[in-house]
N, C-alpha and C positions, 0 to 999 in steps of 0.2 A: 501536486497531490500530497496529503499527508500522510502517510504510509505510517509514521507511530499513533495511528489510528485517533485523530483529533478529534474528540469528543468535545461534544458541548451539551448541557443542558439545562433549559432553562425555568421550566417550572413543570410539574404533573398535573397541575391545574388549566383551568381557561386562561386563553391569552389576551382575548377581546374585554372582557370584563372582569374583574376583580374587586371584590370588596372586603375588607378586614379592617375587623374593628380596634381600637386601642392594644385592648390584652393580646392579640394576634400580631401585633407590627414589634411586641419586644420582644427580639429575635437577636441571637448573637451571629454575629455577620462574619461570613468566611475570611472576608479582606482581612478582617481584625487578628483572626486565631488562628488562620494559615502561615502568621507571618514568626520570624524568630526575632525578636529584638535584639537579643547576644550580638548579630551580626550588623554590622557598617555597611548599608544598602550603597554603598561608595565603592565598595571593597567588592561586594557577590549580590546583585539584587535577586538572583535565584534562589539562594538559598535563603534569603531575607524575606523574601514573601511569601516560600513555602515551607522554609524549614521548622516550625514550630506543630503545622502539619504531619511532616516526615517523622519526627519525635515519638508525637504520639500512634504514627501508622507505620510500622516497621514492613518490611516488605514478605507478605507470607511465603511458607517455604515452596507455595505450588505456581508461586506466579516470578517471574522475572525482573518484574514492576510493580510499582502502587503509584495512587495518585489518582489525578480525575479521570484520566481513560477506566482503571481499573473500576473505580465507583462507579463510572456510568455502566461500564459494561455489565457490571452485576447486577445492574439497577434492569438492563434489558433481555439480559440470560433470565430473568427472572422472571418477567413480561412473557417470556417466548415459553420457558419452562411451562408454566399456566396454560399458553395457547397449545401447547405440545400435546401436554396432560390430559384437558379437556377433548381433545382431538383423538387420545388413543381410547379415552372412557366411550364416546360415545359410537352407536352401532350405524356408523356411517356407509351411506351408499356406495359402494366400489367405484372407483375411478374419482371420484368428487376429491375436492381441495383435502375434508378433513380427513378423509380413507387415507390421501397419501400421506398429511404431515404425522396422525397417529399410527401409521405402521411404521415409515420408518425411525421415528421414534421409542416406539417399545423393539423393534430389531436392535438398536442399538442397546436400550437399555439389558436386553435378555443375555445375561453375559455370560449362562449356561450352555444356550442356544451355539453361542458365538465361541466359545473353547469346544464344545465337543465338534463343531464341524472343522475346525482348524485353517487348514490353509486349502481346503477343498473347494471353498468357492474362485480358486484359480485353476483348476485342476485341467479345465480345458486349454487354459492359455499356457500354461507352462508344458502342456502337450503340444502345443504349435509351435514352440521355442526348441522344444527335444527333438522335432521331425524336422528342423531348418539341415539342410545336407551340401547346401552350395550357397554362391551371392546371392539370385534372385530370390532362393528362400527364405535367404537373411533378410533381406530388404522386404519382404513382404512382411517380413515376421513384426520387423522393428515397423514400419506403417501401421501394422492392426495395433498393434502397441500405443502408438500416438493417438488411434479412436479411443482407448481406454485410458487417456490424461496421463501415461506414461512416455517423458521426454526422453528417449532414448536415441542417443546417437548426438542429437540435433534438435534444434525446434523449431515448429514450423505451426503456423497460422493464417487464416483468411483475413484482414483488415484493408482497412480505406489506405490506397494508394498517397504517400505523403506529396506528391507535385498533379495530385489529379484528387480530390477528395471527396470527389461527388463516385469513386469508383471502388471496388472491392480487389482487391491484389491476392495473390496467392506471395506469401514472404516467409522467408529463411532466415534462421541466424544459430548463432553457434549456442550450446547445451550442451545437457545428455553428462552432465558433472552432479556426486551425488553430494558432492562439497558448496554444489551451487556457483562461486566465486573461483575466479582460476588462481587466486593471490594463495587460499589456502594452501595451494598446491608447490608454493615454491618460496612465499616467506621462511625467513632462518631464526625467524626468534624463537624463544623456547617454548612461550606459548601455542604460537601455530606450528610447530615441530611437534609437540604434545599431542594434539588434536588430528593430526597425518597418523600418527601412531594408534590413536584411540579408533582412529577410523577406520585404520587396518581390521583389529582386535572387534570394531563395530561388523561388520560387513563378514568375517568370517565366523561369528556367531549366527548373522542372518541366515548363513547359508546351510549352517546344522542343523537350525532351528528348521529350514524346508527339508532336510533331510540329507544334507552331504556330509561325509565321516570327518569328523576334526581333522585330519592329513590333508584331506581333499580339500576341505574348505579353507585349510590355512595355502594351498595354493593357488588357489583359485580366487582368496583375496590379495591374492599379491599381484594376481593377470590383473585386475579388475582394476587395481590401482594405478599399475602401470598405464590401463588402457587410459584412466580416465587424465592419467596426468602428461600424457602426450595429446587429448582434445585441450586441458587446459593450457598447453604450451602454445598452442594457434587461436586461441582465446583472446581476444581486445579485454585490454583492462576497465576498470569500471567510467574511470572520467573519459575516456573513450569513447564507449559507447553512448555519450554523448551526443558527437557532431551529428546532426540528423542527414547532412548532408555525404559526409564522410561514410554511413553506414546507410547508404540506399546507394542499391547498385541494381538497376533493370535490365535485365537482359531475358533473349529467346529460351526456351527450354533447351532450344538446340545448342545454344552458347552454354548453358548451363551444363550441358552433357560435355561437351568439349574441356573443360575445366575439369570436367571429374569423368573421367571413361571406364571408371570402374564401375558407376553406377547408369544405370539406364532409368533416366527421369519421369519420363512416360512411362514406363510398366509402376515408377514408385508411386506415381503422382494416382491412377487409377487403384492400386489399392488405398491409399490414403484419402479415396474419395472421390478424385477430380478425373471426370470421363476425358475429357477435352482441355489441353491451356495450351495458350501461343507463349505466355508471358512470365516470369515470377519476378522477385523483389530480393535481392540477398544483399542481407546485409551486410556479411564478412565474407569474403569470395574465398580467406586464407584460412580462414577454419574449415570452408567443403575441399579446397587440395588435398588441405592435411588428411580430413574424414576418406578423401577419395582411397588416396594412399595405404591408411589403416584398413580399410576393407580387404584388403591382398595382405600386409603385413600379419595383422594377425590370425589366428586359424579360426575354423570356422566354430572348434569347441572355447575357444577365449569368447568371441561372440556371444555365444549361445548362455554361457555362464554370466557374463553380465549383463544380457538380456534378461536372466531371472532374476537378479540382484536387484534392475531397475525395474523389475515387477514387482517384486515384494516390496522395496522397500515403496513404490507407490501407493501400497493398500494395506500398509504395517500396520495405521491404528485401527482399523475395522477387521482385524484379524485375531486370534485366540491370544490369552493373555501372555503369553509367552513372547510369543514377537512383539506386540503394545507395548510391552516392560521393555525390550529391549530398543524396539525404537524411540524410546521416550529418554532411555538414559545417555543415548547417545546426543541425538539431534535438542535434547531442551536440559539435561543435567552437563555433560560434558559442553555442548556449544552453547547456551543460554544459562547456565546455573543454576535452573532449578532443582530443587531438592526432594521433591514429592508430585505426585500425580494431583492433577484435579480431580472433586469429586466426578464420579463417572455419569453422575447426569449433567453435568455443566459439559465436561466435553462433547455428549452427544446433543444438547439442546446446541451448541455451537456449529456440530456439525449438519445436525435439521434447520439450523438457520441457514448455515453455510449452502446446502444442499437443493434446500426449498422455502429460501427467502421471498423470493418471488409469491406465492401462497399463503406465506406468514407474514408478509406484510401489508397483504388485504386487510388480513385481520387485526396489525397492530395499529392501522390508522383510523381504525374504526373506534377501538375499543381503550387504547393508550393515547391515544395522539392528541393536544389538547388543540379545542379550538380555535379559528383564526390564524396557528401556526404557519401555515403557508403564507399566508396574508404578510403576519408581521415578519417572517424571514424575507419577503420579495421587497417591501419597504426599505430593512435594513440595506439590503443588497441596492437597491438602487439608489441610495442616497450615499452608499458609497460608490456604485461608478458614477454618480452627477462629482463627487469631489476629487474625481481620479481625473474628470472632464478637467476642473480647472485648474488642478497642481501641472497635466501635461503642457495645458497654453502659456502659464508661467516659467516655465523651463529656458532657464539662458542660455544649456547648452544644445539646443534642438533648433533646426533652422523650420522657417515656415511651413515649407513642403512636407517634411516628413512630418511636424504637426498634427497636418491635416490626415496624413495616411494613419495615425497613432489613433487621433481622435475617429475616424471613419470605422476603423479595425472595434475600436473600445464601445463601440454605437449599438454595432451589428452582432456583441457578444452577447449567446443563447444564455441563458440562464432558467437552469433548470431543479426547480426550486419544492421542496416535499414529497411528493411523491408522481410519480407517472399517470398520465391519463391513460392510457391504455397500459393492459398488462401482459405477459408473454402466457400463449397456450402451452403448458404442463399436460396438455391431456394425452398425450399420447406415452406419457411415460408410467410404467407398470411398477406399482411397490406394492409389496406383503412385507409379512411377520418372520417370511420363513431364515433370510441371513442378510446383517446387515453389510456386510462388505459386498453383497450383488446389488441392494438397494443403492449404495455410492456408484458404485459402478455403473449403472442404469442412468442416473442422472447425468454421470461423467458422458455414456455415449449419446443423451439427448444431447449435450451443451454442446459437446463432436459434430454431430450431426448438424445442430442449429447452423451453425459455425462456417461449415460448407455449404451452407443452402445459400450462404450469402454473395459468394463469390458468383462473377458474371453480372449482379444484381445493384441496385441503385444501392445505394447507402442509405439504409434508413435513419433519418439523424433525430427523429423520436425516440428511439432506443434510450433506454437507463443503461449504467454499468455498474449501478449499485442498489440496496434496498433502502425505501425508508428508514428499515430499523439500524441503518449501517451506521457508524460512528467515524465517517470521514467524509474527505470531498474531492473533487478535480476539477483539475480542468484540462480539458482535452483540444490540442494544438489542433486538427485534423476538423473537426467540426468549430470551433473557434466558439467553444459552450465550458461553463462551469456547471457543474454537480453540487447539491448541497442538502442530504437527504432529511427529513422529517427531523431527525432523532436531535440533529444540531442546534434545535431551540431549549435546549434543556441544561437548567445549570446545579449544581446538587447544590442543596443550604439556602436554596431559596425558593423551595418549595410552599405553595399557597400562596405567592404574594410575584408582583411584579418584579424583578429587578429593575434597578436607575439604570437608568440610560451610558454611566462608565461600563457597568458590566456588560451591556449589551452590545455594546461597538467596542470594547476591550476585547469580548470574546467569539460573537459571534458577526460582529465585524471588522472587526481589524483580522484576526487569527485563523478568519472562514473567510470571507466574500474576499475580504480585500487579497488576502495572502491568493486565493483562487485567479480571483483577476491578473495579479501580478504575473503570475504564470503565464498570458499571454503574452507579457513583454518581459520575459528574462531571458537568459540566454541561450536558451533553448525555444523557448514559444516567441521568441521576437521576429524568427526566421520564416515564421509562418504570415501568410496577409489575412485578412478578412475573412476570406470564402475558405480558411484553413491548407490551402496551400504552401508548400515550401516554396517561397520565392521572397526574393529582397525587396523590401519597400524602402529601403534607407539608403539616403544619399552617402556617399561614401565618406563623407567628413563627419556626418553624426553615427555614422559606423564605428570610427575609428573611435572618436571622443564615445560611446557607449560603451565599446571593449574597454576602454581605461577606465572606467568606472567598474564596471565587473571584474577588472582586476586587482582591483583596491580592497574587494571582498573576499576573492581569491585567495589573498596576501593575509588578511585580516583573520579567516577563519581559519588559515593554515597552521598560525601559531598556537593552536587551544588544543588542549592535548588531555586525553584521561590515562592516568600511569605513564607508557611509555609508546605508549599509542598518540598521533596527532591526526586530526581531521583530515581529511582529502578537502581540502578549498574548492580541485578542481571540479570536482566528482559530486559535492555538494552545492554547488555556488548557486544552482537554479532556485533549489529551496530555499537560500539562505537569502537570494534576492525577494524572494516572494514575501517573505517573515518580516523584512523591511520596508517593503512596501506597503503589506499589511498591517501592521502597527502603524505607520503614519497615516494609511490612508482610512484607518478606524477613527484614529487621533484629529484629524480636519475635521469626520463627519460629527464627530461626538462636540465637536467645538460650536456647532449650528443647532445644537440642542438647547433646549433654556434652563436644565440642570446646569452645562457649562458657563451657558450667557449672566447666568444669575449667581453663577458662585459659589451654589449650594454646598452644605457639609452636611454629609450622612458619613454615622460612626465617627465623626471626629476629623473627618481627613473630606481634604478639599479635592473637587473634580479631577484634576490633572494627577492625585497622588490615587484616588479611585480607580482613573482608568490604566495609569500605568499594572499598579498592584492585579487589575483586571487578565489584563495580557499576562503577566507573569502565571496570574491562577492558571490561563488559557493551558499553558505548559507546567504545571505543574504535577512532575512525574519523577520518580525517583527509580533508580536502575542499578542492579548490581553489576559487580564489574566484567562479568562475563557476559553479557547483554551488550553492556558498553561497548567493550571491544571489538563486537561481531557487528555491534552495528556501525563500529567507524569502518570497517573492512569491507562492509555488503551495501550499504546504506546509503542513498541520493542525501539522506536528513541526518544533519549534523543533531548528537546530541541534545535532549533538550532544556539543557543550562545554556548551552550556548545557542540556542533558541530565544533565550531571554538577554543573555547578556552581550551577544553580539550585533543584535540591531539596535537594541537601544542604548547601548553604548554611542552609537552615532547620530541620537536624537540630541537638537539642543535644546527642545522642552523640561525632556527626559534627565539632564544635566540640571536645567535651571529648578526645576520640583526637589531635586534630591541633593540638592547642593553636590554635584559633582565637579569637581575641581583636579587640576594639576597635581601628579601626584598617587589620586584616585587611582584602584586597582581598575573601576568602571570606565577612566577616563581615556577618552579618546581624541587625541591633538586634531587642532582643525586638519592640517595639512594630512592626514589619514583616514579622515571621516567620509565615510561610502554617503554620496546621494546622488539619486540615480533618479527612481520617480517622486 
């Protein structure tokens, strides 16, 4: 999955037909003007195919990033704005799609509405937090809490069973950190020593701002720290959490209470929903000890105090401007760098998409989505798995048998491509005008709800996990399907007109489909078979020869470093395998094209220098340095310069186009050069 949210877009116009005459086709071509020529594409191809871009787009003070995530994304906050707009104008019938998306809409926008009520729209739950007086109280308290999207303590979900995938598990694993990451909590550099301290100073502002006296509040963020950095000490670190195998652990409820006797699972499991379980799924057995333990260690007002903590700060930005400003300066100026607020309709159009995507994107594929879209994304997509088909049967280090099982697994991958045939019922969930932090809320306890109706239940493997309008993709080990929503037929600069066939398997095949599919055989999705199962298909000699390729990547991206930060190779490697596989396996498809077969030159530059420059566009993002570094700390995805420069550094097309040679800062000795699919 692409988590720095891979956008692609390919045109606003129709995709099936297209006609433009002369004066229409002279158009200056992104390939050309994104690129910096100053720089020795030998040296940094990153900064060589977008830096001339970066130049002129400096990164604004409200955003973290710029680049084509940010363009597309403005291009669909814009889209959705519109839909929002017309939604809240017109005098729709109660309960209908547009009653909800324009109320909760104008709730958010009403920022009058939303300061003078302040922090009232919790006023009941922070009253269930003040009457906890013992454990079970506690433990009921921190349950209703987890219906309202607050991870307190721990976290816990209903999902498909990883060694049974046809089935819905009830599964555990460690949380309830407001730092997210347990490294924050115990790095010594001066940086994240900075950011402990800001977090202190963060958290006991939150707590005056609900009404606790500065004295009180500066103690009660020092429990709250304390509490969190004893969950973070029983915490797995991130390349960790990892092993799918290592972090699935099935056991009885009854086993489950054995391991923690301080908590009774049964009375937890029934407020959090669940009448009846024989079974659950925990993934760290050594962060519920630790949890078990902390339940007696600390008192039941330590508790209670950061139960409010992790209430508010879960519903900080739909709250009066007072908490918004300060949750903003901490969690996106102190941890991400930026410097100023978005405007306050782009946040909330983000958050009515975020909210009620589902409903707006009825409307966005009706009304934005060009046609044929689906059509030609399913084409792209399948002409790269027919060439994934024949790069696997080519493989010298793969013996027959397992082949067969690669090729079987790669057959039977869903691909789920534009938009959903059926769409989830929203009817049951109630929005108004009257506060926007109950409307989020509302939705949070339908999504709760959804969430547990599933467990017991077959797996529905129609399910989306995403919206059309959404600007990424996945793929998911468990159902053994790729995600690839509407939006990623879109590429900015080449609007009205087709793009060639480079940009199209550069971006929206190599850097979507292929990099998706990859994912079932990296080193994480490779553990999975067909039917999405965790079980081994691989002989144990292509086992071994496969880990030593994945460690060659390991190694490779371990050495790339921004300031004095260096990548987690281990912790990134799935992605980084995916990114390689996806640029080559764009690069085969695009070779069976008769753009490439024929050698054409558009703008000047030949197929193989289009489609590389292509991929590069794919990732072309620029980040400031405190993005940077949160995202080598928290982040499965390396970077994305070394999104460009570390796969194709181990291309030898990608050598032979750009005269990479010995020497080269781009160059990569055979004897270190990752190929793997």
């Amino acid at each position: 999955m692409k988590l720095l949210q891979r956008i692609t877009i390919l045109s606003l116009t129709t995709l099936s037909i297209i006609s433009c005459d002369k004066k229409e086709t002279a158009f200056v071509d992104p390939l050309l003007t994104n690129r910096d020529t100053t720089i020795n594409p030998t040296d940094d191809f990153f900064h060589y195919a977008n830096g001339g871009w970066f130049k002129k787009h400096p990164i604004p003070s409200s955003e973290r990033s710029n680049g084509i995530f940010r363009m597309i994304q403005d291009t669909i906050n814009n889209q959705v704005k519109s839909i929002c707009e017309k939604s809240a104008e017109a005098n729709a019938e109660k309960g209908s799609n547009k009653q909800k998306i324009g109320d909760f809409y104008a709730s958010g926008m009403d920022s009058l509405a939303i300061n003078k009520l302040g922090i009232s729209p919790l006023k009941n739950d922070f009253a269930k937090i003040d009457a906890v007086k013992d454990v079970p109280s506690l433990l009921k308290t921190i349950a209703h809490l987890h219906t309202l999207g607050a991870s307190a303590g721990f976290s816990f979900y209903v999902y498909q069973d990883d060694k049974n995938s046809a089935k819905n598990m009830l599964q555990f694993s460690q949380g309830g950190l407001g730092l997210g990451q347990r490294d924050y909590y115990f790095n010594t550099d001066s940086e994240t020593v900075n950011i402990r301290n800001e977090y202190v100073k963060h958290v006991q502002k939150m707590l005056e701002l609900i009404g606790e006296k500065p004295e009180v509040a500066a103690k009660n963020a020092s429990s709250i720290m304390k509490l969190e950095t004893e969950l973070a000490k029983s915490s797995r670190k991130l390349e960790a959490l990892r092993d799918p195998n290592a972090n699935y652990n099935k056991m009885s409820v009854a086993a489950f209470n054995s391991i923690t006797p301080n908590i009774d699972w049964n009375f937890t499991l029934k407020e959090l929903g669940i009448a009846k379980a024989d079974s659950v799924i925990v993934g760290q057995p050594e962060f519920y000890k630790a949890f078990n333990g902390m339940i007696k260690s600390y008192t039941i007002e330590d508790w209670k105090t950061y139960l409010k903590w992790n209430l508010v700060n879960t519903y900080a930005a739909y709250l009066n401007k007072e908490i918004e400003n300060q949750n903003f300066k901490f969690y996106s100026t102190v941890l991400g760098g930026v410097k100023t607020q978005k405007p306050r309709w782009k946040r909330v159009v983000e958050q009515t998409n975020g909210s009620l995507g589902e409903l707006i994107g009825q409307v966005y594929i009706e009304e934005y989505l060009p046609k044929g879209s689906k059509e030609k994304l399913l084409e792209i997509g399948n002409n790269i798995r027919d060439v994934y088909a024949e790069r696997i049967k080519k493989l010298d280090w793969m013996s027959e048998p397992t082949k067969k099982k690669a090729l079987y697994k790669l057959s039977k991958i869903v691909m789920k491509v534009g938009y959903p045939d059926k769409w989830k019922d929203l009817s049951s969930i109630a929005i108004d005008r009257n506060s926007y932090c109950k409307n989020v809320m509302a939705v949070t306890k339908w999504e709760y709800s959804e969430m547990i109706k599933k467990y017991g239940k077959p797996v529905d493997r129609t399910e989306w996990g995403m919206f059309p309008q959404t600007y990424n993709a996945y793929y998911n080990p468990s159902n053994n399907e790729i995600c690839v929503p509407a939006c990623n037929i879109l590429v900015p600069g080449y609007e009205g007109r087709m793009p060639d066939d480079a940009i199209l398997y550069g971006i929206i095949g190599g850097s979507t489909f292929g990099h998706e599919i990859t994912h079932g055989f990296d080193d994480q999705g490779s553990q999975y078979d067909d039917k999405g199962n965790l079980n081994n298909w691989w002989t144990a000699e292509d086992l071994k020869k496969f880990k030593q390729k994945t460690q060659l990547i390991v190694n490779q991206y371990s050495k790339y470093n921004v300031g004095d930060k260096f990548v987690n190779g281990d912790a990134t490697q799935g992605e980084n395998i995916a990114d390689l596989g996806g640029v080559i396996m764009g690069y085969e498809a695009f070779k069976k094209t008769k753009q490439y077969k024929s050698n054409e030159k558009i703008s000047g530059l030949s197929p193989d220098q289009r489609y590389f420059l292509a991929y590069g566009y794919a990732w072309m993002v620029n980040a400031n340095k405190e993005y940077l570094s949160q995202q080598i700390m928290t982040d499965v995805h390396s970077p994305a310069q070394f999104r460009i420069n570390g796969p194709l550094s181990n291309i030898p097309e990608f050598h032979k186009t750009f005269n990479i040679k010995p020497g080269s800062k781009m160059y990569q000795p055979d004897s270190l050069r990752v190929v793997i699919w």
